[in-house]
N, C-alpha and C positions, 0 to 999 in steps of 0.2 A: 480537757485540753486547756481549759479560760484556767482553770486553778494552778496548768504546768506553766502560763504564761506570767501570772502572779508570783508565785514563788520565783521564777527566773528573775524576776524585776527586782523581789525584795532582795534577794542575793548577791543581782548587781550593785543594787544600792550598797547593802554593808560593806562590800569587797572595795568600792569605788571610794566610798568613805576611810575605809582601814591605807587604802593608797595613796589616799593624798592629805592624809593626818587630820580629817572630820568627823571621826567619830561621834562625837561629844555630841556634834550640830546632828547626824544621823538619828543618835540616841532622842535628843530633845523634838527631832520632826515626827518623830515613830511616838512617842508621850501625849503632845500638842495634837497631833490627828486626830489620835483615837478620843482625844477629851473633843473634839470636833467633829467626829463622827458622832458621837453618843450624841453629845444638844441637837445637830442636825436631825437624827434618827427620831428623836423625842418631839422635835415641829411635827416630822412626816406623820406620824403614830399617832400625833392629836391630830392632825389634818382627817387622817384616814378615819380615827374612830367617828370625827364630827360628822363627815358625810355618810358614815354607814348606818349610824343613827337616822339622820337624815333620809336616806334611800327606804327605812323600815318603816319613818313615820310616814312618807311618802305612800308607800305602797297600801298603810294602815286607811290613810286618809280617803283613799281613792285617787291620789293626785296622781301618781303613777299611772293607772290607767289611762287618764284624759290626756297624758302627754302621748300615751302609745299610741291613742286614736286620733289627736292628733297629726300626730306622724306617720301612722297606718296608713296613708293616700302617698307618701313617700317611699315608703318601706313596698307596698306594692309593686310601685313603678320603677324600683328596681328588681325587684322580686315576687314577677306578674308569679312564679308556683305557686305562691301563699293568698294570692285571693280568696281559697276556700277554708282558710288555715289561720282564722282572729286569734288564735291563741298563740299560735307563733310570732304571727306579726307584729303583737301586741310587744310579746318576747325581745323579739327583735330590737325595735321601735324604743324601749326601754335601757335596752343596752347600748343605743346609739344614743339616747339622750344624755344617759352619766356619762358618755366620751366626751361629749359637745361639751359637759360642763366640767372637764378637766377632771372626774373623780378617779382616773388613773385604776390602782388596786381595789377601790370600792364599787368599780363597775366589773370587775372580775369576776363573781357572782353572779348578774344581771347577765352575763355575757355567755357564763356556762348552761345558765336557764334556756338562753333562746337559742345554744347550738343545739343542744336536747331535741328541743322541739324541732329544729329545722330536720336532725335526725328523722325524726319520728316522721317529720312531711317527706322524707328520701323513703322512706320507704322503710328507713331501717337497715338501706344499703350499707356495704363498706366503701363505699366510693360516693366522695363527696358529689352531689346536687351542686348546680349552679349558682342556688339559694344560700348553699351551704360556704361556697367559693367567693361567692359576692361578701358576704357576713364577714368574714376571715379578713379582706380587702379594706371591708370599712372600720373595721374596727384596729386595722395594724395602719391604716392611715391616720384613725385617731382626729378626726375634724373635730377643733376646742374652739368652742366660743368663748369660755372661761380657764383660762389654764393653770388652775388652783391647785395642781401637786408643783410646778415649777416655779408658781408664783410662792408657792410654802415654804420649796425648796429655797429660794433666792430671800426669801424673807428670812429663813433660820441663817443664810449666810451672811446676814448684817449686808443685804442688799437698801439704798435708801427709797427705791420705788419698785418694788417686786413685778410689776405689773406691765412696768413699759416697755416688757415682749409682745404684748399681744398683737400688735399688728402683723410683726414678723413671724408669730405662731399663725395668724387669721393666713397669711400667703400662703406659705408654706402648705397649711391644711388644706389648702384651695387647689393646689397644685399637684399637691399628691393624689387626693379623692378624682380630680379630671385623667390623671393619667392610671391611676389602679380599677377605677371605675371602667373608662375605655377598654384598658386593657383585659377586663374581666368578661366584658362585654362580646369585644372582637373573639377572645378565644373559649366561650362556652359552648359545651358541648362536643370539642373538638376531640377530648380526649375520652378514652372509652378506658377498661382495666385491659389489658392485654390476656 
């Protein structure tokens, strides 16, 4: 449906252009994008390999761990099923850290890891766990203490302080996590599979 939405757009464009005799301008905006896509694509793409590097020496070093267990007293208390479950948690715990630090697509991995496991703490159900509902919640709320794919973003667009979103990401993230948390909260358990 997004791609018939796409194509509808670029066709308005042409046709709105051939209507009111801009082609030319049409022609030069479709050239200039795409040379502005590629540089921008080419920030993202070192952004992403930098932290994925990073997420591997992590894990290599043992630094990964000690953030999990760290955060394991959090990941708990929202996810008392995993008290028996260190390998999940850990799981878990990890993949909310790369959120926290903005790694965007380089926590997509870490994220696959810990639903695996949250899996495996369900039972192996096909109907998600609470555990599994909660995970889902925090990580589409995405809490960025560092927001290093937008700040990449804004930096490849010849932004002159990439960074001076962060308060309005810090809100924002605060806001959504109080109300997807609650609401994960108030309706667990409610629903069974029919």
């Amino acid at each position: 449906m997004l791609n018939v939405i796409w194509a509808a757009l670029m066709v308005a464009a042409v046709v709105c252009g051939i209507a009111t005799g801009r082609i030319e301008q049409v022609s030069n905006a479709v050239f200039s994008g795409a040379s502005e896509a590629v540089s921008v694509w080419i920030t993202l793409l070192s952004m992403l390999v930098m932290w994925g590097g990073m997420t591997e020496i992590m894990e290599c070093s043992g630094l990964s761990a000690a953030i999990g267990r760290a955060l394991a007293p959090l990941v708990r208390r929202l996810m008392p099923e995993l008290r028996d479950r260190p390998k999940a948690c850990t799981a878990v715990a990890l993949s909310l850290a790369a959120n926290m630090l903005g790694l965007g697509n380089a926590a997509t991995p870490l994220g696959l890891k810990a639903m695996k496991e949250l899996h495996a703490a369900n039972g192996g159900s096909a109907i998600a766990g609470n555990s599994m509902v909660t995970f889902v919640v925090l990580c589409s709320v995405s809490v960025q203490l560092i927001p290093t794919g937008v700040a990449a973003l804004r930096a490849g667009c010849g932004s002159a302080s990439p960074m001076a979103i962060m308060p309005a990401v810090w809100f924002a993230s605060a806001g959504a996590l109080v109300v997807g948390v609650g609401l994960s909260r108030m309706l667990a358990g409610r629903f069974t599979a029919a």
